[in-house]
N, C-alpha and C positions, 0 to 999 in steps of 0.2 A: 836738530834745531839750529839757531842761527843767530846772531846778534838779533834783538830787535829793540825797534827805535817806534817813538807814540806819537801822536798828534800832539802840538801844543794845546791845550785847555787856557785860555788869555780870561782875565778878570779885571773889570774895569773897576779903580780905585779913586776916590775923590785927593789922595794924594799920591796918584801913578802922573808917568808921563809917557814919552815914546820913544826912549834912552834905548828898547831895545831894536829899533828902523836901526841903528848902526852895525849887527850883525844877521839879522831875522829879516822876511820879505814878504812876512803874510802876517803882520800885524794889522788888527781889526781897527778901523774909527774909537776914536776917544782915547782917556786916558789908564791906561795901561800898567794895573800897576803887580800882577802877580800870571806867569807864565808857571799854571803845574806841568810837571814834563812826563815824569813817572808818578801815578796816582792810581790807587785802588779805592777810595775815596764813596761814601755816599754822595758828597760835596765836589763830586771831581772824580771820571773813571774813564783813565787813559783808555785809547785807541787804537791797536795797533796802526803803524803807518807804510809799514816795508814791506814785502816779502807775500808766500803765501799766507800768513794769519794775517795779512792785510784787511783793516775792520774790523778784527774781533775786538772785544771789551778784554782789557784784561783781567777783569772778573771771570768771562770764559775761558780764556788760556789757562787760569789758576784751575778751575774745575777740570778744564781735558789734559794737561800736562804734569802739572800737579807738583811731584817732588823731582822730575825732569827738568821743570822748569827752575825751580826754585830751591832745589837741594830736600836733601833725606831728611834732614835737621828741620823741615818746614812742612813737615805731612799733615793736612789736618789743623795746620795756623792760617793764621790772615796775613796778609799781607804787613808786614811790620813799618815799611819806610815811605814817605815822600819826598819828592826833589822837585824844589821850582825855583825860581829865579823870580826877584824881587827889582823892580826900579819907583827909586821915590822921587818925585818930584820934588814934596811938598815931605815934613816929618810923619811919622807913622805915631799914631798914638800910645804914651809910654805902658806898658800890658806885662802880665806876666802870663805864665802858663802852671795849670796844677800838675802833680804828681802824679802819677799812673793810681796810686791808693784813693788818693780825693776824686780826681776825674770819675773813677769808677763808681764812686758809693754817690757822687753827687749828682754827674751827666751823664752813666753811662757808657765811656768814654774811655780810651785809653790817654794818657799827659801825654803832656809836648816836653820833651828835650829836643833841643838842635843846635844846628851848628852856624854857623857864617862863613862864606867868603868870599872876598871883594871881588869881585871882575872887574869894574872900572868903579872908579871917585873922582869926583869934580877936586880943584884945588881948594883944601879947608873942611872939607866933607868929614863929617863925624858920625859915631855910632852911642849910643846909652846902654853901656854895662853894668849893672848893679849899681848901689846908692855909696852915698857917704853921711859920715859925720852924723847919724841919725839910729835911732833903734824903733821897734816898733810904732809907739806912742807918738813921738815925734813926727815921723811919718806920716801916721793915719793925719794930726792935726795940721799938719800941711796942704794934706790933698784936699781937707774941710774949707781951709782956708787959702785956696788957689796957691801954696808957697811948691809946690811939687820940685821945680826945676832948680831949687836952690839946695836940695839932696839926691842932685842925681850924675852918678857916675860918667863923664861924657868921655870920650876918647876918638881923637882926630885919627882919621884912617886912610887908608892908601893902598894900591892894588894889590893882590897878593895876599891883604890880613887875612887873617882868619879866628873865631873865636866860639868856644863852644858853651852854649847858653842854658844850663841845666833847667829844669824843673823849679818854678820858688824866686828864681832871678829875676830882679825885674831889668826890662833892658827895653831899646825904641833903635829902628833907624831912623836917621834923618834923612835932610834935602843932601841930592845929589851924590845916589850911587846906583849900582848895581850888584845885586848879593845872589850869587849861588848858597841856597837854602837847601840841605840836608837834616830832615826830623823824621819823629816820630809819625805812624801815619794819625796824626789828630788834628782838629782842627776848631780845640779849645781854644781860646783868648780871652782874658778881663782885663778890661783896659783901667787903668789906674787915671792919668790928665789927659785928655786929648784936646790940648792946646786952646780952648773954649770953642770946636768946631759942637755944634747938636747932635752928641751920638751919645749911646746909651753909656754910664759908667759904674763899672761894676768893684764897687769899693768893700762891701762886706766879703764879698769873695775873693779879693787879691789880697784883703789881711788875713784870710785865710791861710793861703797857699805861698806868701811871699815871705823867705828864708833869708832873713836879715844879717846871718853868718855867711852866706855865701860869698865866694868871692867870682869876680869871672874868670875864665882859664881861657888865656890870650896865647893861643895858638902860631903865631905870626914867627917866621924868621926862623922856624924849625930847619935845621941841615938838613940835608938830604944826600943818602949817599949813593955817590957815579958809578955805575955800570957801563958798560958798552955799550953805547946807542941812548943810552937814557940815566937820568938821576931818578933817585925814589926815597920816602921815609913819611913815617907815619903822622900827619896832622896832628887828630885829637884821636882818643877812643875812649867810650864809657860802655854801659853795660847794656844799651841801645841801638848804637853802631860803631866803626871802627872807620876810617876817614884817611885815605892815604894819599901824598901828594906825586905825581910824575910829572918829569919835566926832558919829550923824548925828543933828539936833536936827530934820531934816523930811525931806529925801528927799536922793540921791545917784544919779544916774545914770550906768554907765558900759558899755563893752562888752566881750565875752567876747574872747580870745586866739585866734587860729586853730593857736597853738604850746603852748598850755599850758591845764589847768585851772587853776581858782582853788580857794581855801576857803574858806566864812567861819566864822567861829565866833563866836557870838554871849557877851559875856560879861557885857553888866548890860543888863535893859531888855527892850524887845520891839519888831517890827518886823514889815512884809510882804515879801515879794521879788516884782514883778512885772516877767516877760516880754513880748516885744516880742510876743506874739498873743494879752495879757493875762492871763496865767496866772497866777495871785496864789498863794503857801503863806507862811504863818506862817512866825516864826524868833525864837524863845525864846531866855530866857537858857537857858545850856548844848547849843545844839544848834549842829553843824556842818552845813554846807552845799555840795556840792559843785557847782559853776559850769562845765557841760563849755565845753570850748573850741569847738563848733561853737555856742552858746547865741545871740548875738547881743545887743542890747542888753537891759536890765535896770534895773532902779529898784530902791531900797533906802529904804522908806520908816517913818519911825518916829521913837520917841527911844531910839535903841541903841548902843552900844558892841562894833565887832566886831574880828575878827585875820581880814587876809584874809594864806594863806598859800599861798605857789607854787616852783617848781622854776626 
């Protein structure tokens, strides 16, 4: 096997823009507001793009490769993760996501947990992490009464953050960023205000699911400790994925998991990846990477900045 890298999946959003023309060269007309990159998805099912599995569905690579591809630890599972990159023009409406327990008995579904992190912010650019000053009750009569944004957690953000947004939380991006998105593979949403645009809202079911103890767990500014050729240390990790930051100034060599894939996701800069029979592909900013667990050793060379993320 081999690194292999997917087609972009692009999704036109009434509050996307075309933030990502400044690193990507095959963006589609319009506004552009969710690139999935790795998706196993009913909603979305990557493509291979490299190599000889050039074109297959990664639906079929799961069926012919199986725990080759994806470690011993995943015989016989789905696909657990999605990674895509978010650019907002305009605010994203404020939503929450249910639990894996709710999702199940009510959609079907597996919950969203995910994470965030910033690739590029305009000057002043903020994100909505959980509420304040408000308990349930409070809340619901707010959203009744258009007061939503006068209980809502906002926090101004800058490249580099990072934050990981449990299940129950309510949270929103706003105008002017770019977010590498790491989650659960679901593609639940109940939007709580969306700003008086005409879109459906689903207010009986985000008082359902939304955990008014939570807090958000603001990942940003985590040390990272230097090795030769690279710094490294761990983001966020919960019981869904585990989210590591590299920061590599010439090369980094390590080896694939016989129990698990990896991902990397490349967020500033540019690099090669070469395999242990020399196999060399590129790895740009914005592109995701996926590292099966049979790969073996690997080299990571360049001046890049990536999220390697696993199970």
């Amino acid at each position: 096997m081999y690194p292999i890298k997917f087609e972009n999946l692009y999704y036109e959003k009434i509050w996307g823009g075309r933030d990502f023309e400044s690193f990507r060269e095959n963006l589609p007309h319009g506004d552009i507001g969710e690139s999935w990159d790795i998706a196993c998805h009913h909603n979305g099912m990557s493509i291979v793009s490299n190599g000889y599995l050039k074109g297959k569905t990664f639906e079929e690579l799961i069926k012919e490769y199986g725990t080759e591809l994806l470690g011993e630890s995943f015989e016989n599972k789905e696909f657990p993760l999605l990674v895509k990159l978010i650019n907002s023009k305009e605010k994203l409406s404020v939503q929450v996501h249910p639990s894996d327990e709710y999702a199940k008995r009510v959609e079907n579904s597996l919950g969203k947990t995910e994470a965030w992190y910033v690739v590029d912010a305009k000057p002043g650019a903020s994100l909505i992490v959980g509420t304040k000053n408000c308990d349930k009750a409070i809340f619901e009569k707010a959203i009744r009464e258009g007061k939503t944004e006068e209980y809502l957690n906002k926090i101004e953000v800058k490249k580099g953050d990072c934050f990981l947004i449990n299940s129950g939380l309510v949270h929103a991006i706003c105008e002017g960023v770019i977010i590498a998105e790491i989650q659960q593979s679901s593609d639940i949403t109940y939007r709580i205000y969306d700003y008086g645009r005409p879109r459906e809202i689903h207010v009986e079911k985000s008082m359902d699911v939304i955990d008014f103890n939570l807090k958000p767990i603001n990942a940003s500014g985590k040390k990272l400790v230097s090795f030769c050729g690279y710094e490294k240390g761990i983001l966020c990790a919960s019981e869904y994925f585990t989210i590591e930051k590299y920061v590599v100034s010439s090369e980094v060599s390590e080896n694939s998991d016989i129990n698990k894939f990896f991902i990397f996701t490349c967020v500033d800069g540019k690099g090669t990846i070469i395999s242990e029979d020399g196999t060399k592909m590129d790895i740009l900013k914005g592109d995701s990477i996926l590292i099966p667990a049979k790969l073996g050793k690997y080299t990571i060379q360049g001046e890049l900045t990536l999220l390697k993320s696993y199970v």
